[in-house]
N, C-alpha and C positions, 0 to 999 in steps of 0.2 A: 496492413500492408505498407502504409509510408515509412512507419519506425521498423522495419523489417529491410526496405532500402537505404534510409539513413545508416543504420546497421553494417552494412556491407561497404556501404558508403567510407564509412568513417575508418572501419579495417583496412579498406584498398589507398586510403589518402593520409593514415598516420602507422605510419612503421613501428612495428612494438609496441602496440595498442591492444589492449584487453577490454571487452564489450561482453556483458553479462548479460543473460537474458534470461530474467526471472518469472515464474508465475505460481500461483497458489500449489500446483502438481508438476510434476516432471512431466507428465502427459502432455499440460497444456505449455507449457515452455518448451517441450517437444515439437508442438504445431506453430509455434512461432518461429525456432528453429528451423523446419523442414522449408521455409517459407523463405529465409535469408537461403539455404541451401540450393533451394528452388534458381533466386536470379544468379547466383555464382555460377552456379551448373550452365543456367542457359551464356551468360558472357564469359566466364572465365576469362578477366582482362588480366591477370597474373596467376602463376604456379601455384598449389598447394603443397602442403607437406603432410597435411591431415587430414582427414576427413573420416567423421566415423556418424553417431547419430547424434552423438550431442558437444562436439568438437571441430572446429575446425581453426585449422591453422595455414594462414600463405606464407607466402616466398617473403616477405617483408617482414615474419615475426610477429606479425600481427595475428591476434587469437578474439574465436567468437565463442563461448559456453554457453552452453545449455543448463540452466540450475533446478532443481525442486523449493518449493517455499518453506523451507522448514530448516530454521537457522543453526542449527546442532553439526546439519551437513553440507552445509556450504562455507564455512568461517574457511579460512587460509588465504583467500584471495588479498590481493594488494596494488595499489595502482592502477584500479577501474579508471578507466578513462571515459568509459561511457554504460553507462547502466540504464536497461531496459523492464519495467515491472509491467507485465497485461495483468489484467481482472486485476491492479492495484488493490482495487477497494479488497480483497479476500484474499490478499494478501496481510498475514500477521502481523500487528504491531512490533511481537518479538525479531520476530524475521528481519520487518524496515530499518530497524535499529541497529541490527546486527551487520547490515550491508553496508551503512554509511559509512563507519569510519574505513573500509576500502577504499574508501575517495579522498581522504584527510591530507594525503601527498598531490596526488597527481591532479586532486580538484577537478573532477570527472563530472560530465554531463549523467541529469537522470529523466528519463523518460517514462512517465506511468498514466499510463493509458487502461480504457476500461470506463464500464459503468456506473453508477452507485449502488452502496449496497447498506443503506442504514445511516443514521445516523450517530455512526460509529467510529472509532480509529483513526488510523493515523491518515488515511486518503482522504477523510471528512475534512479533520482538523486540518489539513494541508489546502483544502478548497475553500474552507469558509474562513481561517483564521489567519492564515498566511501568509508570508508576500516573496516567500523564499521561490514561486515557482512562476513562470507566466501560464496562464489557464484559457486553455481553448474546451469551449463546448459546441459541439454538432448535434442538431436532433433530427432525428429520423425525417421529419417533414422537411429538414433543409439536403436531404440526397435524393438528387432527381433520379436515380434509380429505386426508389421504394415509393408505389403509387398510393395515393390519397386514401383509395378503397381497399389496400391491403393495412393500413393502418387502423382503418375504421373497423374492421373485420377482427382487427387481436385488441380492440379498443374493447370492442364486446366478448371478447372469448376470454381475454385477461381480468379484467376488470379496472378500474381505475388506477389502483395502487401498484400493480406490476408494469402496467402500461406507462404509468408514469415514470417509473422507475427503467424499464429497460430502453425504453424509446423516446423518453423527452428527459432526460438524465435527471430525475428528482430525486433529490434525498430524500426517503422518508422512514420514520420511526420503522420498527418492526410490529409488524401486527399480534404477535404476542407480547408486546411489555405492556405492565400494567398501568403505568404512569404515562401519561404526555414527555415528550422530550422537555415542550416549552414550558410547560408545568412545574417541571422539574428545576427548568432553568432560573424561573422565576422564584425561584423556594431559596437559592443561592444566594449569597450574601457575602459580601469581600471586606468590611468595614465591621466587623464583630470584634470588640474586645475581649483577648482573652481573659480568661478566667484564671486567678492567681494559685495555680492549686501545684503543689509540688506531689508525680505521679510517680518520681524517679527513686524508687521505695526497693527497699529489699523483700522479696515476698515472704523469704522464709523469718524474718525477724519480727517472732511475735511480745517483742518487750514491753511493748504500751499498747498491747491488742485493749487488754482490760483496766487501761487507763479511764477514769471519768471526764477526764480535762478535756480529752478528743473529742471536739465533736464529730456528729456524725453529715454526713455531705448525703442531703435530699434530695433528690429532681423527680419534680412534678410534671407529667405529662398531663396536659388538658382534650 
């Protein structure tokens, strides 16, 4: 709801401003839409020129879109001023990539909001590594509208891993991967010399296949 009035906010206070509002489905970029559409309707503090379900444009030239997350159909856009992504975390890598350089001119604000969903992607890597965003987190037990004993009740019905994840915002692996994140992480290594070998080969050029002089290149897995 706040990035929903920021939203409207920011159309009724910069004339010829473009405010995108992204989510993983046109559906749910739909209900975040209907929701900017929602406070317009009720104050109407300026004219419109459009209004339709996933469009709206006022009297100042100022425009709010409604987008689906799927970066094939949303490319055209230019001079975001302000960019709004819910459910971030399921939102596609390809998609976030494809958004930004919309911002490259007019150096537009981006708002991504939403819970975690893995330790995965571009909303992970944006939380844990960094510094391009300021990071607000809220957890369930700090909104005094959600009581202690409705927490403890999806505590036991969810179990630990969703619970943790949908309502005290943790990132956590997916319970299908085979491997540890940190496991994995620990197995990395940044300081390896590489190996002198020239790979940059013609495939089809069998002139020294049956050469002796070649040797042959072994690796031993233990």
């Amino acid at each position: 709801m706040t990035c929903s009035i920021y939203a409207l906010w920011h159309a009724l206070n910069h004339p010829r401003a473009l405010v995108l509002v992204l989510s993983p489905s046109l559906r749910q970029s739909g209900l975040l839409f209907k929701t900017i559409m929602g406070f317009y309707q009720e104050l109407r503090p300026i004219a419109s020129e459009i209004e339709s379900a996933l469009t709206l444009q006022l009297a100042n030239k100022s425009k709010i879109v409604s987008l689906p997350g799927n970066e094939k159909t949303i490319r055209g856009y230019s001079g975001v001023s302000l960019l709004i992504i819910d459910e971030a975390s399921q939102v596609l890598d390809s998609t976030y990539f494809s958004v930004r350089p919309m911002m490259a001119v007019s150096e537009g604000k981006v708002f991504a909001i939403g819970t975690p969903h893995g330790k995965r992607g571009w909303f992970y890597d944006s939380w844990t590594n960094s510094n391009e965003f300021e990071k607000i987190k809220v957890t369930a037990d700090q909104n005094p509208r959600i009581s202690p004993e409705f927490l403890e009740q999806e505590r036991k019905a969810l179990g630990q891993y969703w619970y943790e994840q949908e309502y005290f915002c943790e990132f956590h692996q997916s319970e299908a991967s085979l491997f540890r994140y940190d496991v994995i992480q620990r197995a990395l290594c940044a300081d390896i010399e590489e190996l002198g070998i020239d790979l940059d080969v013609n495939a089809n050029d069998r002139s020294g296949a049956d050469d002796p002089s070649i040797d042959d290149l072994k690796i031993k897995l233990d």
